[in-house]
C-alpha positions in Angstrom: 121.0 85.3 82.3 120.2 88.5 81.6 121.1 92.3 82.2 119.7 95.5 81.8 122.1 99.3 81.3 121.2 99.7 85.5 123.0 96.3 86.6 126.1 97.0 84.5 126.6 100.7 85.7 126.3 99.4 89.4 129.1 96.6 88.1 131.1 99.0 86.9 130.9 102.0 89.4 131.8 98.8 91.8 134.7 98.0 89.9 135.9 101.6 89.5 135.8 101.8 93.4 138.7 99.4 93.6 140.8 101.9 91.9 141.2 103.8 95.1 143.2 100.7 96.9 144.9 99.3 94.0 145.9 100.7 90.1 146.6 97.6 88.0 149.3 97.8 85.0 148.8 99.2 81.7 147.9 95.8 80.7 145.8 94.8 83.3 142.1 95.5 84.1 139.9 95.3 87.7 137.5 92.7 86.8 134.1 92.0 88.0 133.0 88.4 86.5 129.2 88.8 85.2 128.9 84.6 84.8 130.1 82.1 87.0 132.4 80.5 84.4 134.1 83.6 84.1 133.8 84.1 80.3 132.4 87.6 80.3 133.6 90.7 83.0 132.7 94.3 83.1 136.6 96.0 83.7 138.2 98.8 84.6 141.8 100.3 83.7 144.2 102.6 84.8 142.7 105.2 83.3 139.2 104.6 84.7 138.0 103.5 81.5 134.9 101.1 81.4 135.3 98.2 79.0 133.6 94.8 78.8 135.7 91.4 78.0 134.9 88.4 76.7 136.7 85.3 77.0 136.3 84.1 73.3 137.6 81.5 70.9 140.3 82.5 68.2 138.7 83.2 64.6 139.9 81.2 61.5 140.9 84.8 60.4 142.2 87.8 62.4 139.6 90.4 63.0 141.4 93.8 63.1 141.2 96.0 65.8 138.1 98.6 66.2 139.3 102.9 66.9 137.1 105.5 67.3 136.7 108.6 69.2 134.6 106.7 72.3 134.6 103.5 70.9 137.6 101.0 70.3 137.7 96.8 70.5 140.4 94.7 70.1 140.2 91.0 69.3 142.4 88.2 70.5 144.8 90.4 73.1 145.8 88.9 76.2 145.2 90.7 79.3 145.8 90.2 83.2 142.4 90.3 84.7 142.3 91.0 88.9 139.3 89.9 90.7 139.7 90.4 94.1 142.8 87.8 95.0 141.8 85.9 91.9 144.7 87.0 89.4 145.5 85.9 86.2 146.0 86.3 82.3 143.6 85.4 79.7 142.9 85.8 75.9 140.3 88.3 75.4 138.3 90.4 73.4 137.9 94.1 74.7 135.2 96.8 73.9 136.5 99.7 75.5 134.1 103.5 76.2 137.3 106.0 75.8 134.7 108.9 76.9 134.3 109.4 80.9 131.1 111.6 80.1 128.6 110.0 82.3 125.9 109.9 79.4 128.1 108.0 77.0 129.1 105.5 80.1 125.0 105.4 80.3 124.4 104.7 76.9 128.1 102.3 76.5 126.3 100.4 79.3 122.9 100.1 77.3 124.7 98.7 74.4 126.9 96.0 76.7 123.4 95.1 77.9 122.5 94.9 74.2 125.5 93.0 73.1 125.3 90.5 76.0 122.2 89.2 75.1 123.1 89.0 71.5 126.2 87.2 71.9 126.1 83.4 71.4 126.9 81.3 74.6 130.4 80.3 73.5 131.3 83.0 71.3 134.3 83.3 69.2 136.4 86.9 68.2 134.2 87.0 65.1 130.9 86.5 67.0 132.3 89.3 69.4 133.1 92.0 65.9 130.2 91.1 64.8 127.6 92.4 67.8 130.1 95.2 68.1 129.6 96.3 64.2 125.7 96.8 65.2 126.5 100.0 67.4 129.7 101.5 65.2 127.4 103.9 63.5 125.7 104.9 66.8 129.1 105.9 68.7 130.1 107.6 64.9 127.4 109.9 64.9 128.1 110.8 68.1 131.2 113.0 66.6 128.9 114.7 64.7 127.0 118.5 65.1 123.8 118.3 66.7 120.7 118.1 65.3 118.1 119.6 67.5 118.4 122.6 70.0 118.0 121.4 74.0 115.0 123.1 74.2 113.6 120.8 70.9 115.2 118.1 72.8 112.8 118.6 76.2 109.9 119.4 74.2 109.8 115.9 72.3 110.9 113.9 75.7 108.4 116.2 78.4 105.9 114.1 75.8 107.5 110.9 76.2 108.0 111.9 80.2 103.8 112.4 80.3 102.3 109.1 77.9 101.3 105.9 79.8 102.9 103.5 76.8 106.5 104.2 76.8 107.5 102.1 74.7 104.8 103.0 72.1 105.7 105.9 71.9 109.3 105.4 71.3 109.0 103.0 68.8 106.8 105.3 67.1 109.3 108.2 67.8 111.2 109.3 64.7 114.5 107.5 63.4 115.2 110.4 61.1 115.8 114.0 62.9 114.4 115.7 59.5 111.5 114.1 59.2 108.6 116.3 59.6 106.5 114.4 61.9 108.2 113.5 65.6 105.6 110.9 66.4 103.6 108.4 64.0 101.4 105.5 64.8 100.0 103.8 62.4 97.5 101.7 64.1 96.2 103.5 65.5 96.4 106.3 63.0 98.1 109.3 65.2 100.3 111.7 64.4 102.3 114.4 67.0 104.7 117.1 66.0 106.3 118.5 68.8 106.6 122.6 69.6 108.7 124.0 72.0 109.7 127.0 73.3 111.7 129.1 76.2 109.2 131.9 75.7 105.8 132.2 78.1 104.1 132.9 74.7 102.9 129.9 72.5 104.1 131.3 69.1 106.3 128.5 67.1 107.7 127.6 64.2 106.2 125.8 61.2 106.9 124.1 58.4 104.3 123.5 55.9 104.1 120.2 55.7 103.8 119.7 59.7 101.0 121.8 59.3 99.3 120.0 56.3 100.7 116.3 56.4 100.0 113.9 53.8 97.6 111.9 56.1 95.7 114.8 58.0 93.7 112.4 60.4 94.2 112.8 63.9 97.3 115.0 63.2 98.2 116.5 66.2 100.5 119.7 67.4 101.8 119.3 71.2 103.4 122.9 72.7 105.3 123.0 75.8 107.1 125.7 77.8 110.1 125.1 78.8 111.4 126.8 81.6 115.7 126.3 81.9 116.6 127.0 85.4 119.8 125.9 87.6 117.6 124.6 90.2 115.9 122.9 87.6 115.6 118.5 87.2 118.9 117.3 85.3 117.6 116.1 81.9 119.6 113.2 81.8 118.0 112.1 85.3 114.8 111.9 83.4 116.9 110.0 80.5 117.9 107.9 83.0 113.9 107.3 84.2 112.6 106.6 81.2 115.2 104.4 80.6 114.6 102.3 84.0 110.7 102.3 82.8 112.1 100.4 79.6 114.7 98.4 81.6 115.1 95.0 79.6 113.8 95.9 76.2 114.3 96.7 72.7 112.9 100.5 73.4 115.8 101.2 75.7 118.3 101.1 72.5 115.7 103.1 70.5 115.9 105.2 72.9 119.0 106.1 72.7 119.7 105.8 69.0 117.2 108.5 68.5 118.8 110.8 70.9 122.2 110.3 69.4 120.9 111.0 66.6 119.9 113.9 67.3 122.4 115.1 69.9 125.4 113.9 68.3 128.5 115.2 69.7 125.9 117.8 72.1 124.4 115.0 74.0 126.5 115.3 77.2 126.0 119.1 77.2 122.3 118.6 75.9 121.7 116.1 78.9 123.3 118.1 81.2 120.6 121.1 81.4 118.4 121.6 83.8 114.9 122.4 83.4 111.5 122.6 85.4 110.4 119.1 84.9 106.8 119.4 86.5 106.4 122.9 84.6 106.8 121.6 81.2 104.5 118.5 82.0 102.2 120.7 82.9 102.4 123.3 80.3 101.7 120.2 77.7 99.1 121.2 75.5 97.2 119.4 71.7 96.1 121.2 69.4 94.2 120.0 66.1 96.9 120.8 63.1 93.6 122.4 61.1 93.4 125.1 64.0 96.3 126.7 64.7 96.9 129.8 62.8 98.4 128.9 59.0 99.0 130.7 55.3 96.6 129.5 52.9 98.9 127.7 50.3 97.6 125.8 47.3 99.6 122.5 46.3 101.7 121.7 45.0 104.1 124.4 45.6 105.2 126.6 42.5 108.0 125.5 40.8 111.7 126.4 42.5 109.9 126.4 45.6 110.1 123.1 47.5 109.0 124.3 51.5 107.5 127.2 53.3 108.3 128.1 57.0 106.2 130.6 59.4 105.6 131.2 62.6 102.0 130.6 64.5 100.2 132.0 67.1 98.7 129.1 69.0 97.3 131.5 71.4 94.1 131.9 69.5 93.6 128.1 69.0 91.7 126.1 71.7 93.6 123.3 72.7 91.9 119.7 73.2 92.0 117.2 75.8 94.9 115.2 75.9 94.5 112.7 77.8 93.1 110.2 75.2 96.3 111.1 73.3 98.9 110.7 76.0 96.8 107.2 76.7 97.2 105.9 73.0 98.9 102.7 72.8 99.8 100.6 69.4 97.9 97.9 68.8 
């Protein structure tokens, strides 16, 4: 069986429900079994806190305990799980979200639906630390500064919010928030670096190497306006749609791994804005690198001098039609 980040938040907001009749012990959890031989639950505690369990055999060696910020798993502990009438206590491994944001629960869910399928069919504590270990590094970074500003952030996902081939696109998105390109395909050859700004006036920022790339074929700039308004579309909602359009597959983990990455410890604040969604889509516009406004610069750069940054009028450039662009799929 499988499941997708949608079916486990319903679990879980299900579960959480049951808190309002009846508040278990500090070493018990509300339990919602997710197979019919009751080996794997998505749970609830006193403290509202999601957490999934897994019935699981005992390792030849102890696996320690997991703490982080948002993150912790324990191995081995025994637990009273309550389902409905059905009461009792069981040996159990269990990943626990500490955070209540909603986007961490969102992406906590994503990476239950991740670990689920990963998991072996009778898996022991070590199989359990193991599939946990995958997604330490993605809760980690998410104590760290942010890496983009939101209006960065809705520029590069009013793209992914316009192409036909989500999942394209995300895989081509980058996995590194410095790199210089935000989207690279290499079959076919297609590159897109992403502008944004809050201003009515297309003038951005450039580095010189977005502007001349290494590989300069069908090397693309995309600007958007973004317009931040209360009344505005929730960014996270549209998070929460593309992640529906990936629903049961790989991309829906990329997905989020490149947004933590770039969000870090922002990305509840950073998907909390609001913005005119339909504005921004519309406001999309490509332009060929060669033609927006740039210093003439021989290469390589003089010695001490390792990158040049300027801002550009795209005003004066004539955009081209991106349909064909927003179309591309990888093949």
């Amino acid at each position: 069986m499988s499941w997708d980040q949608g079916l486990l938040v319903s679990a879980f907001r299900r579960v959480e429900a049951r808190l309002d009749e009846v508040l278990p012990p500090s070493d018990a959890f509300l339990v919602e079994s997710l197979t019919p031989s009751r080996t794997l639950f998505v749970a609830v505690d006193a403290d509202g806190s999601w957490s999934l369990v897994v019935r699981a055999r005992k390792s030849l060696r102890p696996v320690p305990a997991l703490r982080l910020s948002l993150l912790s798993a324990d191995y081995g502990a025994t637990y009273e799980l309550r389902e409905g009438d059905d009461v009792g206590s069981l040996r159990v491994c269990v990943v626990r979200c500490i955070a209540s944001d909603p986007e961490i629960r969102n992406l906590f869910a994503t990476v239950c639906a991740a670990l689920l399928k990963d998991l072996p069919a009778s898996p022991s504590d070590a199989d359990v630390d193991t599939e946990v270990g995958k997604w330490v590094s993605l809760f980690w970074r998410l104590q760290m500064p942010a890496r983009t500003t939101v209006i960065g952030l809705i520029g590069e996902l009013t793209l992914l919010d316009s192409v036909e081939h989500l999942a394209d696109w995300i895989r081509a998105w980058h996995s590194d928030p410095d790199a210089n390109l935000d989207f690279a395909f290499a079959t076919p050859p297609l590159s897109v670096e992403v502008k944004a700004t809050s201003s009515q006036q297309r003038v951005h920022e450039l580095s010189i190497h977005q502007a001349l790339p290494m590989v300069r074929d069908n090397h693309f700039f995309a600007s958007v306006i973004i317009e931040l308004r209360d009344s505005g579309v929730r960014l996270g909602d549209v998070v929460a749609e593309l992640g529906e359009r990936l629903a049961g597959r790989s991309e829906a983990i990329l997905l989020w791994r490149s947004l933590v990455a770039v969000c870090g410890a922002s990305l509840g604040e950073f998907l909390d804005a609001r913005y005119m969604r339909e504005v921004a889509r519309r406001s999309l516009r490509f332009y060929v690198s060669e033609s927006v406004p740039q210093p003439s610069v021989e290469f390589p750069l003089p010695a001490g001098v390792s990158g040049l940054r300027f801002r550009s009028d795209f005003s004066s450039a004539t955009p081209v039609d991106g349909r064909t662009i927003l179309d591309v799929e990888a093949v």
